[in-house]
N, C-alpha and C positions, 0 to 999 in steps of 0.2 A: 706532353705531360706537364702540367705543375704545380708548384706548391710553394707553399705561404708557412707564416706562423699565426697561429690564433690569437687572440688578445693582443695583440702588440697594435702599440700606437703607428708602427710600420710594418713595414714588411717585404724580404726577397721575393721575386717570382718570379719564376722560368719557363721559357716557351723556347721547340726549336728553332735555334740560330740565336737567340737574345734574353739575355740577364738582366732583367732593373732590382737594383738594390740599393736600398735604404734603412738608415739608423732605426734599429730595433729598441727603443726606447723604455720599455715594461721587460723584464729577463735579461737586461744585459748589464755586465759585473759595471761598477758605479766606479769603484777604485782597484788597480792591483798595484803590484811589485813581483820582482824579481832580485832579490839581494844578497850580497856577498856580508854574511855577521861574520867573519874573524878578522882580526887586524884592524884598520880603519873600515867601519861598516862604507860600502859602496853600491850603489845602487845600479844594475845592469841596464832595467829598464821597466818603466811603470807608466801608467795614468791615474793621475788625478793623487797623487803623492807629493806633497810639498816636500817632505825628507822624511829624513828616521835620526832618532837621536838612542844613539848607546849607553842603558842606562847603568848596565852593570855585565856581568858575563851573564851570557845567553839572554838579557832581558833588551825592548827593543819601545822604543813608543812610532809610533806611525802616523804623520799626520794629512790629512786632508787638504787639499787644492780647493776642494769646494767642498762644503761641512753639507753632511746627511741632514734630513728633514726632522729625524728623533733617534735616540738609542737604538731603538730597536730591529737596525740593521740586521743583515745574518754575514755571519764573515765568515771564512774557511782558510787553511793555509796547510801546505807542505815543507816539510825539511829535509835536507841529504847533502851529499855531500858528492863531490864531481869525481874521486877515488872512491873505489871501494876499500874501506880500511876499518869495514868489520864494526857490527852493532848497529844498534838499531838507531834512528834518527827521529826524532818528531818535534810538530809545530805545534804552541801552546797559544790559547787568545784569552788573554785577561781583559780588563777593565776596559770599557768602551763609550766612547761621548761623541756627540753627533761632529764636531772637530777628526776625531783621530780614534787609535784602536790600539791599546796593548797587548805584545806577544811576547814570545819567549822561546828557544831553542832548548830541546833537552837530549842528549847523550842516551842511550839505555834507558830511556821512560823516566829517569831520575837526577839525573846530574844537568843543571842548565848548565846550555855550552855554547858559545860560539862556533856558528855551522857555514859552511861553504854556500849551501845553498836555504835561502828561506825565501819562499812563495805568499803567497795572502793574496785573496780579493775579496770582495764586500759586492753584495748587492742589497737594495732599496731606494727607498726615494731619495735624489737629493735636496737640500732645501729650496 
């Protein structure tokens, strides 16, 4: 049995007894993070993340290793927290430039807050 991915500049494939696998180029995330927003922001573990700079409670700027090709990235991100200590958690994506990407942590859908846990990654070209 094996299988590939479509469109990709590369691709896994597998036959029995042997794996060749290679950099998926077209579908795979450009930049993430994994980061600690309360107290000094710290970063657990990323690619293609030069840092994050704390701009305010719950607001974060994100910046790029290697800058995207244009704006028009698509980003995604999660929030939570490593206790459960009740309410709801979520990840906000503001403003965005082929450098870096603004977000934000919110409490209850409403209150920005510094969060235990915030996620993001980006895919598109990069330049």
């Amino acid at each position: 049995m094996a299988f590939g991915i479509i469109k990709a500049d590369t691709l896994t494939h597998s036959t029995a007894g042997s794996v060749t696998t290679n950099n998926v180029v077209e579908g795979s995330a450009k930049a993430w993070v994994e980061f600690n927003g309360t107290g000094t922001v710290a970063i657990n573990d990323s690619f293609n993340i030069a840092g994050i700079v704390d701009d305010a409670t719950g607001k974060y700027d994100l910046t790029f290793t290697n800058s995207m090709n244009n704006a028009n990235f698509a980003s995604t991100g999660a929030a939570g927290e490593r206790d459960d200590g009740g309410g709801n958690r979520s990840f906000g994506l503001r403003a965005k430039s082929t450098s870096g990407q603004n977000c934000r942590g919110f409490r209850d859908g409403v209150s920005a807050d510094d969060l235990q846990e915030m996620c993001f990654h980006t895919m598109g070209d990069l330049a």
